[in-house]
N, C-alpha and C positions, 0 to 999 in steps of 0.2 A: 471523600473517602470511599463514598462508592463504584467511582468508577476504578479504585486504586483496586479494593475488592475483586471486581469482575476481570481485574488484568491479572493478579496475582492467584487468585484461587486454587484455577487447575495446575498451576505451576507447582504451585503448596500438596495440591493431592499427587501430582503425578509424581513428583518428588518423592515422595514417603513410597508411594509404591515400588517405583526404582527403588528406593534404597530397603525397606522392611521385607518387602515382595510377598505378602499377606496372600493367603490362598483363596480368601473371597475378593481379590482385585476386580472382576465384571460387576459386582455389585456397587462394591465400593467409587468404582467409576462409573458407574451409571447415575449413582447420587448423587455426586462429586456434578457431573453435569447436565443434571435437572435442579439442582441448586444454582449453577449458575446459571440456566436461563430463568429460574426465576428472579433472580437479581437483577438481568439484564431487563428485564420486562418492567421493573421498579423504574431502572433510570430512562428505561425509553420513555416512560409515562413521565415522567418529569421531562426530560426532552421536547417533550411533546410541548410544553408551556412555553420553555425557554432552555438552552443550549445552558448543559453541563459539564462544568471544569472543575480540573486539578491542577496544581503547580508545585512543584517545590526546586530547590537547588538542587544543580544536576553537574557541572561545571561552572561554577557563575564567573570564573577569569574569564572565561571565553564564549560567555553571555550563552550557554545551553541551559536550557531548565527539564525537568523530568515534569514536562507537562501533555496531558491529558485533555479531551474534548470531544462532545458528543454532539454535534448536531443533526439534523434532516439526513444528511450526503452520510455520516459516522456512521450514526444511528444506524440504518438497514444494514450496512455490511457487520454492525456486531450484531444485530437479531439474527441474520442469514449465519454467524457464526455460534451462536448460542443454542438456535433453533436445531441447526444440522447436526450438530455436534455429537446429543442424545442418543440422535437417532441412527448414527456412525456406529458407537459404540454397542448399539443393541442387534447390530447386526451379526458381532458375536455370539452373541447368545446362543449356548450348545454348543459351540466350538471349541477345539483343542486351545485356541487362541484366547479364551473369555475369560479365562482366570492366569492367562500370562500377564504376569504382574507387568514386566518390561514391553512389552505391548502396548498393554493400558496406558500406564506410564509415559511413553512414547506420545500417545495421542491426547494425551491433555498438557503435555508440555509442548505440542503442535499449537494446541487452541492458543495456550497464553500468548505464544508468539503472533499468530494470526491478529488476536484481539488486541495487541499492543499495536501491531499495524494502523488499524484503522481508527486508534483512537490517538495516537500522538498530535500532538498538536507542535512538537519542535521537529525541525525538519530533519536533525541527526538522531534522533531519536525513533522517529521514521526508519528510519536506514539500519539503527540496529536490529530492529524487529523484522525487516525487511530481508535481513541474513539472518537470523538466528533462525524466522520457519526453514531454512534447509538442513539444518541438522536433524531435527526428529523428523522430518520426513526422509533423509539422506539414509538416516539406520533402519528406521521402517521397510526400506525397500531394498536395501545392503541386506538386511540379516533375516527376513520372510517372504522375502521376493522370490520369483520362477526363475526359470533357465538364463543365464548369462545377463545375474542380475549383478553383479560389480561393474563391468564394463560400461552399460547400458546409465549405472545409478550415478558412475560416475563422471560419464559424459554431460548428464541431467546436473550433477552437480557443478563441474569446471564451467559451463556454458553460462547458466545462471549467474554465477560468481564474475565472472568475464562480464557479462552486460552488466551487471550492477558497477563495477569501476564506475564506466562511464557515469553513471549517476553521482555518482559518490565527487568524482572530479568537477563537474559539475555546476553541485552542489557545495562545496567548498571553493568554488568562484564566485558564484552569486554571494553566501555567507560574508565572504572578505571585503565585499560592494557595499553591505550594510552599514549605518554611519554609527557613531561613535566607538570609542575606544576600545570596547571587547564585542563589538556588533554584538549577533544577533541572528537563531534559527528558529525566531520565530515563525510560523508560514506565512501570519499576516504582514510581518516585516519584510519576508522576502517578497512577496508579492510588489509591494508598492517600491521596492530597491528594480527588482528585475525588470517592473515596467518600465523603467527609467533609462533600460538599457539600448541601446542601437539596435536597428532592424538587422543587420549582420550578428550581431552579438547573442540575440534571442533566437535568431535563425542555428547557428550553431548547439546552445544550449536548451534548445529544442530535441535536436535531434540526440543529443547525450541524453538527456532524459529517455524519449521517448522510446531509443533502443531498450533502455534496460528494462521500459516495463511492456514493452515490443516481447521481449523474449521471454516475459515472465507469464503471458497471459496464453498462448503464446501468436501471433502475429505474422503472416507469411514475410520471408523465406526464415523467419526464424524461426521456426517452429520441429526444427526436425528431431530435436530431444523429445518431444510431447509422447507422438504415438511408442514407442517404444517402453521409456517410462509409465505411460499409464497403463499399459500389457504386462509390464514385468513386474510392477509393484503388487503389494495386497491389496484385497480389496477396497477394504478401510482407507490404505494408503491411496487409492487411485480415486476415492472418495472425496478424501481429504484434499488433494491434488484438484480436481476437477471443480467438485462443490463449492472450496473456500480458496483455498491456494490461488487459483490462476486470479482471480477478484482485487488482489492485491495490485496485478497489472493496471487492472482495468482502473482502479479504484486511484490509483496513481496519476493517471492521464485527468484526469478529472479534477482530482484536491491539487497538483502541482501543475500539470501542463498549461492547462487551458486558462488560468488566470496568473501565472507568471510570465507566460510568453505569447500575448496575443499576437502580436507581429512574426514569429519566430512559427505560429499555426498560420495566421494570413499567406505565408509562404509556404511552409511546405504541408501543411495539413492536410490540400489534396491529394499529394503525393503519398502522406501515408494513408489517406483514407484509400486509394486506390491499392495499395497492398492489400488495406484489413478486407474489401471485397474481393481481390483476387482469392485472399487465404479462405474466404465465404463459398465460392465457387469449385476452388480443389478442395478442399477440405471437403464439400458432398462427395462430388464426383468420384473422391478417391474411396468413399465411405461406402460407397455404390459397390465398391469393387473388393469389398474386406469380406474374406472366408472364415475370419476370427471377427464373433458376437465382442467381445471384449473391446478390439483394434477398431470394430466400426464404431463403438459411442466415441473413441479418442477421439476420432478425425468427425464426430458429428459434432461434441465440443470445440475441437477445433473452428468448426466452422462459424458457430455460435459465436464465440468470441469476435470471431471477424467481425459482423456485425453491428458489436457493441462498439466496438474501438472506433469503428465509422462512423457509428452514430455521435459520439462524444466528442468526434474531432468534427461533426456541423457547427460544433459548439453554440446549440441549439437549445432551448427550456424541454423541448420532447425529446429531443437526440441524450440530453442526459438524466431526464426524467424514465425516459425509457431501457437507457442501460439501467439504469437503479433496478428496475421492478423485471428488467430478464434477467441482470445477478441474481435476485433472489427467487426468481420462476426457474432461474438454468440450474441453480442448485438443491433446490427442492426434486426435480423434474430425472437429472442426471445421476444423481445416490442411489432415489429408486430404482433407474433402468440398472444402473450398475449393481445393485442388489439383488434385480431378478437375475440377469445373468449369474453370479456368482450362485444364486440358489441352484441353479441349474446345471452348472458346473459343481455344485456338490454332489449331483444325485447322480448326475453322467457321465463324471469325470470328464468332460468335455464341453470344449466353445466352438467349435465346428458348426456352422450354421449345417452344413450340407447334412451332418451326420442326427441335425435334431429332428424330430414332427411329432404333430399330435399328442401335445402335453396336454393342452386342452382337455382330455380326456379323461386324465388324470386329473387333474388340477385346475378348475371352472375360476377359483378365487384369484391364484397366478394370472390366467389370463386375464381376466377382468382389471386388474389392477396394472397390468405390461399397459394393453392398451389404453387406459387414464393416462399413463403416466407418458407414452409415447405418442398422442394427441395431444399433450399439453408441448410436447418438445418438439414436434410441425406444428403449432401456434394454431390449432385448430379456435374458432371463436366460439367463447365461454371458457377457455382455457385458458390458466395463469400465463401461458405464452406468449397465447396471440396480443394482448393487451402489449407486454414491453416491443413486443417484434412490431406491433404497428406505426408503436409512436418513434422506434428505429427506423423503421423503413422511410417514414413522413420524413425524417430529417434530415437523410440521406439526400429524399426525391426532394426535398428542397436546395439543398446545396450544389445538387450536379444530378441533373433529369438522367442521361446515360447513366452514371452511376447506381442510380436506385431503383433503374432499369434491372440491371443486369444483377444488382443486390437482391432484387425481389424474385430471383429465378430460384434463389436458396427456398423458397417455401415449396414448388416442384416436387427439387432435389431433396430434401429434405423428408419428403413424404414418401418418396420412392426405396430411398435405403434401408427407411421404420417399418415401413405397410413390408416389404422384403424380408426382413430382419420375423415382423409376426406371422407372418405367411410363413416363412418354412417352419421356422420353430414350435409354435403352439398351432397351427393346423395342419392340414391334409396328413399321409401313414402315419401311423405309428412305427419309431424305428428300433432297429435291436438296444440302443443304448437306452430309449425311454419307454421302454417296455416295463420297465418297473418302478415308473416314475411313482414318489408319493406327494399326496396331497403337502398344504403348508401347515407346519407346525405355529401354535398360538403367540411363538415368540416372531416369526417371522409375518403373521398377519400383524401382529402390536408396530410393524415399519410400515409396511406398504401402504396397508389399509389409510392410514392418517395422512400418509405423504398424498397417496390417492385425493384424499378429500380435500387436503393444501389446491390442488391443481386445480381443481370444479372453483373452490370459496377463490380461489384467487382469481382465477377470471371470472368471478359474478362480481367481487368487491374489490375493485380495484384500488377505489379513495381513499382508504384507509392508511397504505401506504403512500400513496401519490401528494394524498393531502399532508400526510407528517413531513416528504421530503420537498417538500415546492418552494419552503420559503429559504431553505437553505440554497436551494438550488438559484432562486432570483439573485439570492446575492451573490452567489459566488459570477452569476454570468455579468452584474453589475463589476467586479473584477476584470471578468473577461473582458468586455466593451472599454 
């Protein structure tokens, strides 16, 4: 029942706000989820002992159950969704937008969706949660979005929807291969149905997958909805997007790819591991070149993501050990930077790197906390970064030396676009637009400040996570083999 709790909640509150539309909504939602992370934090602690389930009938002609699961691999992407959540929403705070009920609203019927994701345990069930995050984020950036945000939102949208088919088709192969009379979506079903399949057969149904969560995270050449989308959505929105949203992709390759179709990655996993590094390498290069503070975190995520996708398709104990703990370092790491930008864009009306300098000047505590959080995001060591980017990079360089050659240039690059990015902005003149820059209000240090300290604690204690998700993580590679 508790895991039913932490799926249903925000859905429960964001619902009443939608509908009552109460004038204290920022508060109400800020409750709303600091209560759910602390329920999250109950069942992780139980997690922690032994993996927590729910089941009930869901279609039972056609063997689907409404079932629930929390293990090691679950487990971090609902803390990374519980944790972040909070701290989304506080980023309102004083905003025209804190007490928009449909807002609020909005982003805690995000969360349920998210959190239904990572905690299904039937595989069609999966998939509903898997489409329903694009409606509250679809409105989110339809109806508070910047300049020529329909065209843009709903490129973001068709595209999404398009790759997911493939999954969904699929997925409804493999399902029909499961034996008895009304099969079966269970994962651990499909797993031991799919292995069963021909090296052609997993090769194809490979690559059906892997598109859809290819273009969710997003993956080169699919990635060309990302930058666009996370420029024109709100901030929260591009938060939501960035922090939790794309983790679905990644999160995907991981709980379905890699132990339903080992043959099906034995073929072409290099193949996409050589994209997720090409998309590692443009993704900087192009971020090198972005005049919009906003546009360059896309394509710095972007890059990120590549990365991890690499790493998971070594299909490795550190290749998915290590995406585990950058999910949760990229999300932590990416909210912040995207928070200080939007602070900055509140006082200057502007993301014009060229037009910022010398906020620093103003504002000693912004700076200090930019750069925590943009040394944790070049994987500087003792940063929550460096730790998943390392045990990525090892998995790569073991799979394909070239490879993790040319994967490891991303730390360079990476470093050049951020140290650029805090060079212009918070040093040298002071310019006309931040000339009357103000210090940080108490509500916008109650974000940074902690996300800040996330980034130090997380590259000094890395075990705490490594050690919850490891034994999940043996067995699923015991799948994989």
């Amino acid at each position: 029942m508790y895991l039913l709790f932490i799926l249903l909640f925000p859905l429960l509150i964001g619902s009443a706000l939608l509908i009552f539309k109460p004038k204290n909504a920022f508060a109400i939602s800020l409750a709303a989820s600091i209560i759910e992370l602390a329920a999250t934090a109950f069942v992780l602690k139980e997690a922690s002992l032994n993996p927590v389930s729910f089941s009930a009938p869901w279609v039972a002609e056609a063997g689907l159950s409404f079932s629930l699961y929390v293990d090691g691999i679950s487990g971090v992407l609902i803390g990374l969704c519980a944790l972040l959540v909070p701290f989304i929403i506080a980023t309102t705070a004083n905003t025209d937008r804190a007490n928009n009920s449909q807002y609020q609203g909005l982003m805690l019927a995000m969360q349920t969706a998210l959190m239904g994701a990572f905690l299904a345990k039937d595989a069609f069930l999966f998939y509903f949660f898997f489409e329903a995050s694009l409606l509250p984020i679809y409105f989110l950036a339809a109806i508070y979005g910047g300049e020529n945000k329909n065209a843009i939102t709903f490129k973001f949208f068709v595209y999404t929807l398009f790759g997911s088919l493939f999954f969904l088709i699929a997925l409804v192969y493999v399902y029909l291969q499961t034996p008895g009379e009304f099969h079966s979506a269970d994962i651990e079903v499909l797993y031991q149905t799919a292995k069963g399949l021909s090296a052609d057969q997993q090769g194809y149904l490979f690559a059906a997958f892997f598109l859809a969560f290819a273009i969710k995270m997003p993956v080169f050449p699919f990635h060309t909805w990302q930058p666009d989308t996370y420029t024109v959505a709100p901030a929260q929105g591009t938060m939501l997007l960035s922090g939790i949203m794309l983790k679905m992709g990644t999160y995907g390759v991981i709980r379905f790819v890699l132990p339903m179709f080992p043959l099906g990655v034995a073929t072409w996993g290099l193949t996409a591991s050589i994209l997720s590094v090409i998309g590692v390498i443009y993704g900087s290069i192009i971020a090198i070149q972005q005049k919009d503070a906003k546009r360059l975190l896309a394509y710095s995520s972007f890059a990120h993501v590549g990365l991890m996708s690499a790493g998971i398709l070594s299909g490795s104990i550190e290749g998915i050990q290590g995406a585990l703990y950058q999910m949760l370092s990229h999300g932590i790491n990416i909210i912040g930077l995207f928070f200080v930008i939007e602070i900055i864009e509140r006082r200057t009306k502007s993301r014009e790197i060229a037009q910022l300098g010398g906020i620093t000047q103003f504002s000693y505590p912004l700076t200090v906390t930019f750069v925590i959080l943009s040394l944790g995001s070049v994987a500087l060591p003792l940063t929550n970064g460096f730790i998943g980017e390392f045990l990525l990079l090892k998995s790569v360089f073991d799979q394909n030396l070239v490879l993790g050659i040319i994967a490891g240039i991303t730390i360079i690059l990476g470093a050049v676009y951020t140290l650029r990015l805090i060079q212009k902005s918070m040093f040298g003149n002071v310019s006309r637009i931040t000339a009357d820059f103000a210090d940080l209000t108490f509500a916008e240090k109650a974000v940074l400040i902690p996300l800040s300290a996330f980034v130090i604690v997380g590259g000094i204690f890395p075990s705490t996570v490594l050690g919850f998700s490891e034994p999940a993580v043996q067995q699923l590679i015991q799948w994989f083999k």
